[in-house]
Biopython code that builds the backbone (N, CA, C, O; Angstrom):
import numpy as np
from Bio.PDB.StructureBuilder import StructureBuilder

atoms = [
    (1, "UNK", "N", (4.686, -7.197, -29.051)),
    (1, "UNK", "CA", (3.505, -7.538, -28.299)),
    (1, "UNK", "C", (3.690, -7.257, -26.811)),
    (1, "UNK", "O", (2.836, -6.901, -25.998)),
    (2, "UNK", "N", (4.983, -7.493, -26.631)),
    (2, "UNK", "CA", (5.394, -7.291, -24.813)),
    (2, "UNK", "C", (4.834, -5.570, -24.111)),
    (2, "UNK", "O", (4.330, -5.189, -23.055)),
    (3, "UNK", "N", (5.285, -4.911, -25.424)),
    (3, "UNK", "CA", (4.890, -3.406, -25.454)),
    (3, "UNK", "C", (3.608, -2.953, -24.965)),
    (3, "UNK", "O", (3.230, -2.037, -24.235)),
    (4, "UNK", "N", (2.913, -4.153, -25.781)),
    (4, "UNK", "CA", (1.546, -3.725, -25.690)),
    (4, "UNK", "C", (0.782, -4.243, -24.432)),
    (4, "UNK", "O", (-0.066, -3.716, -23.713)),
    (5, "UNK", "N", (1.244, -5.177, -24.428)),
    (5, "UNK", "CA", (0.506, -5.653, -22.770)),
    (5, "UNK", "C", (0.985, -4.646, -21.788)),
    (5, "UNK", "O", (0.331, -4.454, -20.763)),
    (6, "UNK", "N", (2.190, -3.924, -22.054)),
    (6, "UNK", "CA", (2.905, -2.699, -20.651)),
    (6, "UNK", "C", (1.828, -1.596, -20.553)),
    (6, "UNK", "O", (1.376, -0.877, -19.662)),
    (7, "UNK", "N", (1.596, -1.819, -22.058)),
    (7, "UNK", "CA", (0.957, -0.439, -22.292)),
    (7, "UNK", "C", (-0.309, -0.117, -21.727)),
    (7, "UNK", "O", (-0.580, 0.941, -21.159)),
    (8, "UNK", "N", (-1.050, -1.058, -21.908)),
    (8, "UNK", "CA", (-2.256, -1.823, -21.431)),
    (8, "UNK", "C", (-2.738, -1.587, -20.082)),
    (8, "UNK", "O", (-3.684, -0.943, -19.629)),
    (9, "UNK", "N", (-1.077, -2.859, -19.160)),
    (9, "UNK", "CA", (-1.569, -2.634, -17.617)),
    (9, "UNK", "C", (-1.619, -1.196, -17.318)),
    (9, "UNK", "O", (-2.368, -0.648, -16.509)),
    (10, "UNK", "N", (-0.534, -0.534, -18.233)),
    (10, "UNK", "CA", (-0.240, 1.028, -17.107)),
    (10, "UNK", "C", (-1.665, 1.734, -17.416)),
    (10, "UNK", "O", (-2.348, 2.321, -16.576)),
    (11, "UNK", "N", (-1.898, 1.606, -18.428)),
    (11, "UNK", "CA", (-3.925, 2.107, -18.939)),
    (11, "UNK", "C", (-4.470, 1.798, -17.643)),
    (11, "UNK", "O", (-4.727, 2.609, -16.752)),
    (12, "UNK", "N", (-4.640, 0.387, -17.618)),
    (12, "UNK", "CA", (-5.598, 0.267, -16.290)),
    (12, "UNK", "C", (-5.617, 0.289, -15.167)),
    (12, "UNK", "O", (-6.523, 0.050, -14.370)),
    (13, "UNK", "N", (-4.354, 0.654, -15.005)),
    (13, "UNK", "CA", (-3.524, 0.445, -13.791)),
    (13, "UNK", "C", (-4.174, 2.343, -13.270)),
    (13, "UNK", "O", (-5.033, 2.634, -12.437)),
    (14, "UNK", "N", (-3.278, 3.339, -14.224)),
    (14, "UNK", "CA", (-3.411, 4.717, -14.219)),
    (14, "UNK", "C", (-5.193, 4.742, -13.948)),
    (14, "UNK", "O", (-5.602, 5.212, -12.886)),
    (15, "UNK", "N", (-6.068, 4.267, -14.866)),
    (15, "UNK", "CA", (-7.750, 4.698, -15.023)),
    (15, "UNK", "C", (-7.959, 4.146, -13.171)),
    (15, "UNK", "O", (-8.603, 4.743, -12.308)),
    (16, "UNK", "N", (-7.248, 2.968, -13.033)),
    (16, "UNK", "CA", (-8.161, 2.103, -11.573)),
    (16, "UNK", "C", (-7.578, 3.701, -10.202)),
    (16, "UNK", "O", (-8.295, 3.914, -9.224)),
    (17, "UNK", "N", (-6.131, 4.659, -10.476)),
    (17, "UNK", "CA", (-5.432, 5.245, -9.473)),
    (17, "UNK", "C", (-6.491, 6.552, -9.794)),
    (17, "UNK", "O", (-6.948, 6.993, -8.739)),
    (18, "UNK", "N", (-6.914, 7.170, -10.836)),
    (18, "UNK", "CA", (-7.994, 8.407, -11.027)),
    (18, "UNK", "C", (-9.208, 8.341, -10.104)),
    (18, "UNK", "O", (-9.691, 9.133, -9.295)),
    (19, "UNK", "N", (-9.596, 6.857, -10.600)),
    (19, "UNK", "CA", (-11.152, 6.615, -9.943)),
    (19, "UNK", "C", (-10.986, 6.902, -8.059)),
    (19, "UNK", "O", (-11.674, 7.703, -7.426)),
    (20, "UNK", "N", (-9.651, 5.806, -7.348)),
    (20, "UNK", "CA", (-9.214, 5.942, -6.376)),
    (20, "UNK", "C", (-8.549, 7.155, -5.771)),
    (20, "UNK", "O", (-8.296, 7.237, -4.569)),
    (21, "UNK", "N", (-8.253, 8.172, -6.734)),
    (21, "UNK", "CA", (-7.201, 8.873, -5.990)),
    (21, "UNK", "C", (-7.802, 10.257, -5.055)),
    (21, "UNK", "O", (-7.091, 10.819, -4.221)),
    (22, "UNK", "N", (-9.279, 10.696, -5.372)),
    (22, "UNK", "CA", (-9.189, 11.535, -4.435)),
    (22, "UNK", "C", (-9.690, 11.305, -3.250)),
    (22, "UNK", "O", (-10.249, 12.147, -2.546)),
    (23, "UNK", "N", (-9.500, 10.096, -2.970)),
    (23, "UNK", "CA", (-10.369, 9.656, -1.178)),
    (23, "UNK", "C", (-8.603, 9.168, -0.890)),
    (23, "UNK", "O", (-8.300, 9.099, 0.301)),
    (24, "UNK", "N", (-7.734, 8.915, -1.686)),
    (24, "UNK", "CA", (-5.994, 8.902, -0.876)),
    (24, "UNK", "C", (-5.201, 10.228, -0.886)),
    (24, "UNK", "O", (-5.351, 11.075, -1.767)),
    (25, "UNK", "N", (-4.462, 10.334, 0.012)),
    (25, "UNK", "CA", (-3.498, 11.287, 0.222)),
    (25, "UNK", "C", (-2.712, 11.688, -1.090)),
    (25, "UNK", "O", (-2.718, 12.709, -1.779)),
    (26, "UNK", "N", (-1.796, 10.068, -1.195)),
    (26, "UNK", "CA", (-1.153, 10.345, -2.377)),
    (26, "UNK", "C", (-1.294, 9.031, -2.989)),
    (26, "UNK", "O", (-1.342, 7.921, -2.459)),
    (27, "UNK", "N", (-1.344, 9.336, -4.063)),
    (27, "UNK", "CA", (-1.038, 7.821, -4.910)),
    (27, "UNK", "C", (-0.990, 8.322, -6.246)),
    (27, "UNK", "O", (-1.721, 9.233, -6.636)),
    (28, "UNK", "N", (-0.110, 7.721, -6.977)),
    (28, "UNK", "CA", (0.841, 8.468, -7.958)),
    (28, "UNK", "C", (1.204, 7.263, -8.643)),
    (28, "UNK", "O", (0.815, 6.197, -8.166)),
    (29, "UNK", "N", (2.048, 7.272, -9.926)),
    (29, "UNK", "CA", (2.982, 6.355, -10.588)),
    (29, "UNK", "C", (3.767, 7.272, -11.619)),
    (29, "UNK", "O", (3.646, 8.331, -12.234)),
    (30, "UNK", "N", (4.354, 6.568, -11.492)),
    (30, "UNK", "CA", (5.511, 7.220, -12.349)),
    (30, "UNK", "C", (6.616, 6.289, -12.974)),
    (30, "UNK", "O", (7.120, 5.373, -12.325)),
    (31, "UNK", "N", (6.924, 6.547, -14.128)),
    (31, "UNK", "CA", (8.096, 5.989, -14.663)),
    (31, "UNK", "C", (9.394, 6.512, -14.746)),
    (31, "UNK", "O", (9.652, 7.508, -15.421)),
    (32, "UNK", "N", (10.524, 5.664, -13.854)),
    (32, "UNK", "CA", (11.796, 5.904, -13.559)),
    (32, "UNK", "C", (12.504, 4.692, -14.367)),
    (32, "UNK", "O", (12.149, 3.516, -14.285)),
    (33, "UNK", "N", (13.738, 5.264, -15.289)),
    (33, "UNK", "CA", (14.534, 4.436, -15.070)),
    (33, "UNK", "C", (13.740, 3.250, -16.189)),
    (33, "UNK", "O", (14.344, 2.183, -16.299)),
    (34, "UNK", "N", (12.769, 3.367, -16.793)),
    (34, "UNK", "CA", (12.024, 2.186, -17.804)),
    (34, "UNK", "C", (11.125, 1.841, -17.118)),
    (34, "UNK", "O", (10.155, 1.943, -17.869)),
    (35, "UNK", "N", (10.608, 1.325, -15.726)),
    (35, "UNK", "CA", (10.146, 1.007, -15.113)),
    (35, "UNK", "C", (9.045, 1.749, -14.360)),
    (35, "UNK", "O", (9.324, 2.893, -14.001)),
    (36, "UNK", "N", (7.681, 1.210, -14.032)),
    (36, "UNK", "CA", (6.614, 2.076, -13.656)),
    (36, "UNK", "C", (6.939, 1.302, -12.150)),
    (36, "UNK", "O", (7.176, 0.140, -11.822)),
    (37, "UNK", "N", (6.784, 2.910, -11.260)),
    (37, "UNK", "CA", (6.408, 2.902, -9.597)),
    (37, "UNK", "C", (5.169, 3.540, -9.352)),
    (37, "UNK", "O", (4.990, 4.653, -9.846)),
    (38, "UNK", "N", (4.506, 3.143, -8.837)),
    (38, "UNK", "CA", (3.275, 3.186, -7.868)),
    (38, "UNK", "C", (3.562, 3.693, -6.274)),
    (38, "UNK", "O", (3.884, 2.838, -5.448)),
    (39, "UNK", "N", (3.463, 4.798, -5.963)),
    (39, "UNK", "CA", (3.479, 4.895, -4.509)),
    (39, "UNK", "C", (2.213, 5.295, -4.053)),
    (39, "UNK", "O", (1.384, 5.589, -4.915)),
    (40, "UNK", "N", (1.792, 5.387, -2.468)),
    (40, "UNK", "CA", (0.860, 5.885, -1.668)),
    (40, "UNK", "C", (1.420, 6.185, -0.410)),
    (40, "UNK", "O", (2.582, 5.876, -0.148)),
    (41, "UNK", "N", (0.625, 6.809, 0.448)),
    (41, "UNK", "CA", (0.816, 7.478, 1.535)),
    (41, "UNK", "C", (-0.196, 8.226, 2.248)),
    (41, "UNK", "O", (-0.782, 9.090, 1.597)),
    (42, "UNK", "N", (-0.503, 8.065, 3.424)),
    (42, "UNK", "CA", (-2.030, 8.998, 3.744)),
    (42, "UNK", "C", (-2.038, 9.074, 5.665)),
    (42, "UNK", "O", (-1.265, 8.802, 6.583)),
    (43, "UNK", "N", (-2.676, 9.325, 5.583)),
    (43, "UNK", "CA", (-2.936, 9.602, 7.575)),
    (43, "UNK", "C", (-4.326, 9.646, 7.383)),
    (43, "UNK", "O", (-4.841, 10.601, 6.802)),
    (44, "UNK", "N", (-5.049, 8.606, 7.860)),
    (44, "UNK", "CA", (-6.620, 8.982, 8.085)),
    (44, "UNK", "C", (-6.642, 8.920, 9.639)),
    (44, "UNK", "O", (-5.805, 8.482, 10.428)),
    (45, "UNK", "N", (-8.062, 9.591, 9.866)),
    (45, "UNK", "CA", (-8.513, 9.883, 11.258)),
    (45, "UNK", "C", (-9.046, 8.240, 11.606)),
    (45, "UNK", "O", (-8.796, 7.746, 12.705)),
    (46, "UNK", "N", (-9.782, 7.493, 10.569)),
    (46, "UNK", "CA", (-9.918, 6.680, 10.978)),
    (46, "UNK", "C", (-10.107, 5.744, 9.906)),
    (46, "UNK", "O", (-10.830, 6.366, 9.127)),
    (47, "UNK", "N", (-9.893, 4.672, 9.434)),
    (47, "UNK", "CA", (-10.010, 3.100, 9.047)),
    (47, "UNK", "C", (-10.763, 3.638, 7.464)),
    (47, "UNK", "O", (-11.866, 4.177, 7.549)),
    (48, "UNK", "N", (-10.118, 3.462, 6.052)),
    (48, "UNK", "CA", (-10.732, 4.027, 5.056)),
    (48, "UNK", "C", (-12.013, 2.820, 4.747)),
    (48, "UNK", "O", (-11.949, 1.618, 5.008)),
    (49, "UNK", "N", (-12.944, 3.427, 4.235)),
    (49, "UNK", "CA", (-13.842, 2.182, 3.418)),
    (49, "UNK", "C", (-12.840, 1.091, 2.615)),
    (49, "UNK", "O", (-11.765, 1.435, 2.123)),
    (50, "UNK", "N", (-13.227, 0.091, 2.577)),
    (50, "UNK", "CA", (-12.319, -1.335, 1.845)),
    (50, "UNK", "C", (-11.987, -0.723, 0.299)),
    (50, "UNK", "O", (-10.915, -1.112, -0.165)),
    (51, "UNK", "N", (-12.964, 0.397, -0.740)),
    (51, "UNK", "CA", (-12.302, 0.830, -1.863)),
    (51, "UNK", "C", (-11.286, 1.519, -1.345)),
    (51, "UNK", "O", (-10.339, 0.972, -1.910)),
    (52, "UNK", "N", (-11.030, 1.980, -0.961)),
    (52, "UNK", "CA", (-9.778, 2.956, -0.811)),
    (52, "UNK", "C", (-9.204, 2.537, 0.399)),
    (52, "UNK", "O", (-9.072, 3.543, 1.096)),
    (53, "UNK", "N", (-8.791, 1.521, 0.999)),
    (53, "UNK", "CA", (-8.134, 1.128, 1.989)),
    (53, "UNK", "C", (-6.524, 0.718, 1.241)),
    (53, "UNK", "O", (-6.430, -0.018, 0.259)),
    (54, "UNK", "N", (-5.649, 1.196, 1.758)),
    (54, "UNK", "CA", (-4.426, 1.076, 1.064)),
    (54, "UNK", "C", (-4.137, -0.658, 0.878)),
    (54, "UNK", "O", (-3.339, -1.083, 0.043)),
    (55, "UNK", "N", (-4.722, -1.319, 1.563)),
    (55, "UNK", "CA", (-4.257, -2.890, 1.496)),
    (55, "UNK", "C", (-5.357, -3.166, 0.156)),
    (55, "UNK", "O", (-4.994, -3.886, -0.774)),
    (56, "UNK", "N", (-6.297, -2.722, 0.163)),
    (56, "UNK", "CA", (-7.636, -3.560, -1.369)),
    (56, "UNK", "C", (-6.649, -2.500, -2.521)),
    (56, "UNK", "O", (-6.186, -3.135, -3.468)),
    (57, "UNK", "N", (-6.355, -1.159, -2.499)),
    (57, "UNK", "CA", (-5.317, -0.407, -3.630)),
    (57, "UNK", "C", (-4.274, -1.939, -4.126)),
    (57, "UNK", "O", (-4.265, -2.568, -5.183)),
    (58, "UNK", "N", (-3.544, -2.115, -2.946)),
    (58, "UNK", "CA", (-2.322, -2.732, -3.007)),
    (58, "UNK", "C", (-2.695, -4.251, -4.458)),
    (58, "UNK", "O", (-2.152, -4.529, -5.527)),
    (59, "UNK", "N", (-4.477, -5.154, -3.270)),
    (59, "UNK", "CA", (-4.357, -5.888, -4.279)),
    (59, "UNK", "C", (-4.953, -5.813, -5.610)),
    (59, "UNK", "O", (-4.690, -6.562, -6.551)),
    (60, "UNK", "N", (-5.585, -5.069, -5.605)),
    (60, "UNK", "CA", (-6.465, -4.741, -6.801)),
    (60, "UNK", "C", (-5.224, -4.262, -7.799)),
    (60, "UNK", "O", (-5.612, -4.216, -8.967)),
    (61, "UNK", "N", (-3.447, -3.795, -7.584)),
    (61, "UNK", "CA", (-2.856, -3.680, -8.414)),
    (61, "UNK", "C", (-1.947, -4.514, -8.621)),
    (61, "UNK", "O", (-1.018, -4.411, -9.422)),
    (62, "UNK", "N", (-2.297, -5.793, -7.556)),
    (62, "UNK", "CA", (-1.836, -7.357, -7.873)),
    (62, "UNK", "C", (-2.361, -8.090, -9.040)),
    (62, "UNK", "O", (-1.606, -8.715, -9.785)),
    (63, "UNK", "N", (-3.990, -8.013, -9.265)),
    (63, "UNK", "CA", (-4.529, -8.414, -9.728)),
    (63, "UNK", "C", (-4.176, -7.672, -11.474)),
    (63, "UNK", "O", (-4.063, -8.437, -12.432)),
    (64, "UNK", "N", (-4.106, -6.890, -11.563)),
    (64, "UNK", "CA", (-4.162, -5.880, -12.889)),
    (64, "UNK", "C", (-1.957, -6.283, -13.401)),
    (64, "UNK", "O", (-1.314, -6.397, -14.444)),
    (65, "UNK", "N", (-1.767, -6.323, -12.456)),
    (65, "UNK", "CA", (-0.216, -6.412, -13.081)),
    (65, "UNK", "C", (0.528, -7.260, -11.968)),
    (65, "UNK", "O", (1.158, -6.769, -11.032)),
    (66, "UNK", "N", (0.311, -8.945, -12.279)),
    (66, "UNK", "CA", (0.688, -9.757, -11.417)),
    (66, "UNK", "C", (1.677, -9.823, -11.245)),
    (66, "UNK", "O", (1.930, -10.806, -10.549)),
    (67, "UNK", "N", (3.168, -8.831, -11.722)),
    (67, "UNK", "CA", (4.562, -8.748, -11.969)),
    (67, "UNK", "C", (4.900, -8.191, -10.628)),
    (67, "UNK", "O", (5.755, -8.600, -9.842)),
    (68, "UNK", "N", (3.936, -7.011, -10.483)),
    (68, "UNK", "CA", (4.034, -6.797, -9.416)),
    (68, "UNK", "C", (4.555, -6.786, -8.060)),
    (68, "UNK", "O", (3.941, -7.544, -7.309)),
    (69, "UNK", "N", (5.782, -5.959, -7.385)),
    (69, "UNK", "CA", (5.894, -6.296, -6.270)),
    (69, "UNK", "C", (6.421, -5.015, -4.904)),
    (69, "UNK", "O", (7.237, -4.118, -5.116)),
    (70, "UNK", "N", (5.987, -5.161, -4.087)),
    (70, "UNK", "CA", (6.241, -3.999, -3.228)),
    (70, "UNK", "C", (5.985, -4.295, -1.569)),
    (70, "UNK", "O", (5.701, -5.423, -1.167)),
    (71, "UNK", "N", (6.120, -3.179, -0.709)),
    (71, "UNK", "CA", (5.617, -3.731, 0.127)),
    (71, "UNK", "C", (4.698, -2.494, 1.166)),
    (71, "UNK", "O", (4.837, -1.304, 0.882)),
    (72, "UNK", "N", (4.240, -2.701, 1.760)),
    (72, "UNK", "CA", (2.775, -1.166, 2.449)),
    (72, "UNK", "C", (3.445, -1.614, 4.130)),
    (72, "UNK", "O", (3.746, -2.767, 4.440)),
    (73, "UNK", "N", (3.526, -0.817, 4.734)),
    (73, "UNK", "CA", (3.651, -0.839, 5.983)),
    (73, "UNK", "C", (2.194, 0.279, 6.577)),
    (73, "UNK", "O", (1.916, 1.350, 6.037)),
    (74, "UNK", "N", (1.581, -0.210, 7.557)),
    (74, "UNK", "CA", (0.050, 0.201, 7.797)),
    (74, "UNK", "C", (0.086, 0.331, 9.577)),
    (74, "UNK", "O", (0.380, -0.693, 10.194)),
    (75, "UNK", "N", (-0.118, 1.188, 10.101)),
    (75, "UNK", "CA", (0.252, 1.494, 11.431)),
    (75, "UNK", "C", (-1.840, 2.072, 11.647)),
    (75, "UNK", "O", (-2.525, 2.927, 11.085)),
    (76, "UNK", "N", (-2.049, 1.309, 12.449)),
    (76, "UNK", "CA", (-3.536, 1.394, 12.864)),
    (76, "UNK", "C", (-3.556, 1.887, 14.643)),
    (76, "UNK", "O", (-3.559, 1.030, 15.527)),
    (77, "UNK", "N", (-3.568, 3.276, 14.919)),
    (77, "UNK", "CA", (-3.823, 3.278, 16.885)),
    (77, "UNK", "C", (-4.675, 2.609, 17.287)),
    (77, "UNK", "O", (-4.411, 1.941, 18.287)),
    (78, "UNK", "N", (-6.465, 2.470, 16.505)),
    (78, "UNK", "CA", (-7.189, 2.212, 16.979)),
    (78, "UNK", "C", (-7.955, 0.648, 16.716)),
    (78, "UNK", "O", (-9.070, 0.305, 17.110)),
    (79, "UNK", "N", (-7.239, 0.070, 16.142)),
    (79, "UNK", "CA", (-7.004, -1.297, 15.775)),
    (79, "UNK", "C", (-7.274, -2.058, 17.403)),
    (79, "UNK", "O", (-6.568, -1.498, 18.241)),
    (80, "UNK", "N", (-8.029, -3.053, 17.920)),
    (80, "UNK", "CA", (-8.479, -3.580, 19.146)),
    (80, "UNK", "C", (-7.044, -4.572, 19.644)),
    (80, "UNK", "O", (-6.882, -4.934, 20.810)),
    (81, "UNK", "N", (-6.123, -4.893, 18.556)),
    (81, "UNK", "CA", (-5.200, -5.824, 18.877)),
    (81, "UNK", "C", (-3.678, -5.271, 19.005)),
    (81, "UNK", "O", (-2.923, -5.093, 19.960)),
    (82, "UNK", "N", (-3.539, -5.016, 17.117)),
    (82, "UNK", "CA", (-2.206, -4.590, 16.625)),
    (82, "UNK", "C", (-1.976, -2.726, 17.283)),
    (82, "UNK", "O", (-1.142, -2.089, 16.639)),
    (83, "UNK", "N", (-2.480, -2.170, 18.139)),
    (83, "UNK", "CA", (-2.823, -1.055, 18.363)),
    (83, "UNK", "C", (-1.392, -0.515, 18.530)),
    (83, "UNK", "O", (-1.288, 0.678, 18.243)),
    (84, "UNK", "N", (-0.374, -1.072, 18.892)),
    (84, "UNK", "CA", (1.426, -0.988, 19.204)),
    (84, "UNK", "C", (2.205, -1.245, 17.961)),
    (84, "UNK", "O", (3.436, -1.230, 17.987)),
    (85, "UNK", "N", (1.391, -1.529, 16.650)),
    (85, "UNK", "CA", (1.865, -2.387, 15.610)),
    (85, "UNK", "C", (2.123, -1.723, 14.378)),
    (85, "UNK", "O", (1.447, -0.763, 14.009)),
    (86, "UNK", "N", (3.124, -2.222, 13.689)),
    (86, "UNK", "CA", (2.798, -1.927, 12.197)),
    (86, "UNK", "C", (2.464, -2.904, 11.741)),
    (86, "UNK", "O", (2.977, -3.847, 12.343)),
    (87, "UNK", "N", (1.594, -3.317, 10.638)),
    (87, "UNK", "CA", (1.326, -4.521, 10.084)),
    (87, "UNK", "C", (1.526, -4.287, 8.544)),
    (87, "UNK", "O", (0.792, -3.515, 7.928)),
    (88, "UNK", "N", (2.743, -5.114, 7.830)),
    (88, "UNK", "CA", (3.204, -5.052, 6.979)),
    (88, "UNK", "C", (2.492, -6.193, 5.529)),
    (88, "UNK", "O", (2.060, -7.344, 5.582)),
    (89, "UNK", "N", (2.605, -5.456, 4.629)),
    (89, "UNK", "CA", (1.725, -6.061, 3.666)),
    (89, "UNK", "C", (3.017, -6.399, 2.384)),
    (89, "UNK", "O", (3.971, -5.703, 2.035)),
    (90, "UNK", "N", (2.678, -7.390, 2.038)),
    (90, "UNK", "CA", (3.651, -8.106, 1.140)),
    (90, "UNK", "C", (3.381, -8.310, 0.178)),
    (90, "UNK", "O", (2.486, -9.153, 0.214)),
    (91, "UNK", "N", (3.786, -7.842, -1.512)),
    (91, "UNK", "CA", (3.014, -7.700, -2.627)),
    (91, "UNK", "C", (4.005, -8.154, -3.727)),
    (91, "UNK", "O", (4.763, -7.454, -4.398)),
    (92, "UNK", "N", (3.810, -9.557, -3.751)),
    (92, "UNK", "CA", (4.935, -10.290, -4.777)),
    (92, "UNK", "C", (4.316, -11.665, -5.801)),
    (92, "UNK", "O", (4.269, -12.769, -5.259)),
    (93, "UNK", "N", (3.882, -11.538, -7.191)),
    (93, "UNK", "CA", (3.496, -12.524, -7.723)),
    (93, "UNK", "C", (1.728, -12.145, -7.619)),
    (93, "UNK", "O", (0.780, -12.849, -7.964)),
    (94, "UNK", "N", (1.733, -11.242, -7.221)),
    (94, "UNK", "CA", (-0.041, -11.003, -7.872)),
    (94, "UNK", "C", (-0.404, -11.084, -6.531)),
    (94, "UNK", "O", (-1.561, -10.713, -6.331)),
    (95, "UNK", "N", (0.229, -11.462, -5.522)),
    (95, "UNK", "CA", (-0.684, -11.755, -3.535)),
    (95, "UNK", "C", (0.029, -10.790, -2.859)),
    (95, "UNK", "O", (1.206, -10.433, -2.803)),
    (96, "UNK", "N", (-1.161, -10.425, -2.297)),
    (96, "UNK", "CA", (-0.867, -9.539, -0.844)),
    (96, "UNK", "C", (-0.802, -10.882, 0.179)),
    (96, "UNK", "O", (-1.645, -11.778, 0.227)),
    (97, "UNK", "N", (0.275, -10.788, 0.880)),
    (97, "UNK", "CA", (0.618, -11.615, 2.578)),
    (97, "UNK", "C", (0.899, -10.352, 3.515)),
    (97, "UNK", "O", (1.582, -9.367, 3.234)),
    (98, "UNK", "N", (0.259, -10.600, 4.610)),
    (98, "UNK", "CA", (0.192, -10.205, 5.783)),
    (98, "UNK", "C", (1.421, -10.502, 6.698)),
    (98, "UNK", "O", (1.345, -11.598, 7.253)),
    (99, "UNK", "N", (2.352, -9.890, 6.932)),
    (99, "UNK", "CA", (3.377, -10.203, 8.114)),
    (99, "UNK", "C", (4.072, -9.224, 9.045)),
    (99, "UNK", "O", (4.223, -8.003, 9.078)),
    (100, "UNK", "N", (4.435, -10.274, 9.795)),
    (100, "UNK", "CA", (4.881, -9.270, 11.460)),
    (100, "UNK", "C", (5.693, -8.220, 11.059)),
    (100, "UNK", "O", (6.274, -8.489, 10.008)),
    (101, "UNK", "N", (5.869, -7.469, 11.365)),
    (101, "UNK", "CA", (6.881, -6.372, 11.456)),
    (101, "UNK", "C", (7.993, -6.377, 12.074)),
    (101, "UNK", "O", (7.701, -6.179, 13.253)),
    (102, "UNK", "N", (9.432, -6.520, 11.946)),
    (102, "UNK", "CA", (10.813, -7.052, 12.814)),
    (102, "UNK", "C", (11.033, -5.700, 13.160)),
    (102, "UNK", "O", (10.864, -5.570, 14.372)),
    (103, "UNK", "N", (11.382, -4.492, 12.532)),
    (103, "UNK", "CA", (12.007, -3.258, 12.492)),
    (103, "UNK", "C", (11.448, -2.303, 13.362)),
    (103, "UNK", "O", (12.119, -1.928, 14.323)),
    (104, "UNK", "N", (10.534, -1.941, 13.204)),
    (104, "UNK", "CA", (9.336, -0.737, 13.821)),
    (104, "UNK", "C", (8.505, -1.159, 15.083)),
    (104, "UNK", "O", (8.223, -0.368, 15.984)),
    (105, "UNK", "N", (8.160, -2.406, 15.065)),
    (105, "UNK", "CA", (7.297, -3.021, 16.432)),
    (105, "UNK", "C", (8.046, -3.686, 16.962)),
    (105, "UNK", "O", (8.850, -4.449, 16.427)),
    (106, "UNK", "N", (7.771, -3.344, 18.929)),
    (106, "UNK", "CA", (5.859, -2.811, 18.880)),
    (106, "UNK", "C", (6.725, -0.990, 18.819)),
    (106, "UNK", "O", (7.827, -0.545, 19.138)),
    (107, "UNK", "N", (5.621, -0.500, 18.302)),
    (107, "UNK", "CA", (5.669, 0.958, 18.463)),
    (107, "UNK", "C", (6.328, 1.134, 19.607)),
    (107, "UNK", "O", (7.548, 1.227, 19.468)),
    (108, "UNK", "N", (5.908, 1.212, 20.711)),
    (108, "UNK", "CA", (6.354, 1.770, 21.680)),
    (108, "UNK", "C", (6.604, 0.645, 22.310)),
    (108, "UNK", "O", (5.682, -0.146, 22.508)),
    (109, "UNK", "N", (8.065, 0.338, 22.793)),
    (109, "UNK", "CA", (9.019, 1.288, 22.903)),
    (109, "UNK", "C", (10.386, 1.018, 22.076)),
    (109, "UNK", "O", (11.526, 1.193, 22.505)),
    (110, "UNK", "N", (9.995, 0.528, 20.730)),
    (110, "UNK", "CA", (11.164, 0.883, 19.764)),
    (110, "UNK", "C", (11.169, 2.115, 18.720)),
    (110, "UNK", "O", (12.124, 2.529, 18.064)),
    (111, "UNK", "N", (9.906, 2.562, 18.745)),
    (111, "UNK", "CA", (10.241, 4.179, 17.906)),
    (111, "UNK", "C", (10.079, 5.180, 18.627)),
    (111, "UNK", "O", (10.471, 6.285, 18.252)),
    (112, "UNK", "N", (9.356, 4.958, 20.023)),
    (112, "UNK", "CA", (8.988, 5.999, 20.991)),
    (112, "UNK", "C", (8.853, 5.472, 22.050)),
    (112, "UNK", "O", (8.648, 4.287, 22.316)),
    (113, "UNK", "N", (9.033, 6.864, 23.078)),
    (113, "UNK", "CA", (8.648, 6.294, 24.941)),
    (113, "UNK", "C", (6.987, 6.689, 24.767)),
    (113, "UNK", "O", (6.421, 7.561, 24.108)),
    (114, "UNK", "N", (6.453, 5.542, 25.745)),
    (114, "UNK", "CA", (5.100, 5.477, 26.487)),
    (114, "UNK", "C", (4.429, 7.044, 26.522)),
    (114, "UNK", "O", (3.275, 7.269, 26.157)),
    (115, "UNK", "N", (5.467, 8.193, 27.082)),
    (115, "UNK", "CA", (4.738, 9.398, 27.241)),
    (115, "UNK", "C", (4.588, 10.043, 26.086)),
    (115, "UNK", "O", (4.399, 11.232, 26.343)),
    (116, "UNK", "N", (4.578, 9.795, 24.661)),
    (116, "UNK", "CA", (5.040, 10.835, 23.799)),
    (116, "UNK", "C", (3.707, 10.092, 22.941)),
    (116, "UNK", "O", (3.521, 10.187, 21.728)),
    (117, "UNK", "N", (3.058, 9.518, 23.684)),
    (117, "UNK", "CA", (1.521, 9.497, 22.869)),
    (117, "UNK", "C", (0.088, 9.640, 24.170)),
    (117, "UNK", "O", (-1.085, 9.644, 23.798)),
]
sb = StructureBuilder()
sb.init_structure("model")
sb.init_model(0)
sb.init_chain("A")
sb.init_seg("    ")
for serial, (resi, resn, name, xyz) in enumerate(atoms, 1):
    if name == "N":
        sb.init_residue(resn, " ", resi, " ")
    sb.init_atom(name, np.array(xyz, "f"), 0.0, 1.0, " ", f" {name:<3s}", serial, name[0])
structure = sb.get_structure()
């Protein structure tokens, strides 16, 4: 029976990444190792509609396979606040959480100098 519920999420999981996938860059899954990965990746010019915004992807595949866990790092220039920021998304137990970024922020000046934007 365990089989069949795998079998199941990756069904709806795969049908929900078709419907989504040609407004993303990349978004893919694949099975490594026994185990299904989900990646994405994209550069928009600007802010996607909420279907295809990599954070509603993220939970909408919380919701479908609450086993679920990963994490989205989301770098916005034109964001009114986080504009220096990455804002990291946390995907463990079926919830997306929102948290600071230790590594990468602020953008400038831990991945780059002031002139190189």
């Amino acid at each position: 029976m365990i089989g069949y519920h795998h079998d199941f999420v990756f069904e709806t999981i795969e049908q929900y990444i078709e419907d989504v996938q040609p407004n993303v860059d990349v978004l893919d899954m694949k099975v490594i190792n026994g185990q299904y990965h989900l990646w994405m990746s994209g550069l928009w010019n600007h802010e996607p509609s909420s279907k295809f915004h990599p954070v509603e992807i993220m939970k909408n595949v919380g919701i479908q396979a609450p086993g679920s866990y990963g994490m989205l790092y989301v770098y916005n220039d034109e964001h009114p606040i986080h504009f220096n920021e990455f804002n990291v998304y946390v995907l463990k137990r079926g919830n997306v959480e929102e948290k600071h970024d230790p590594f990468l922020s602020p953008l400038t000046p831990v991945v780059t100098d002031d002139s190189e934007f």
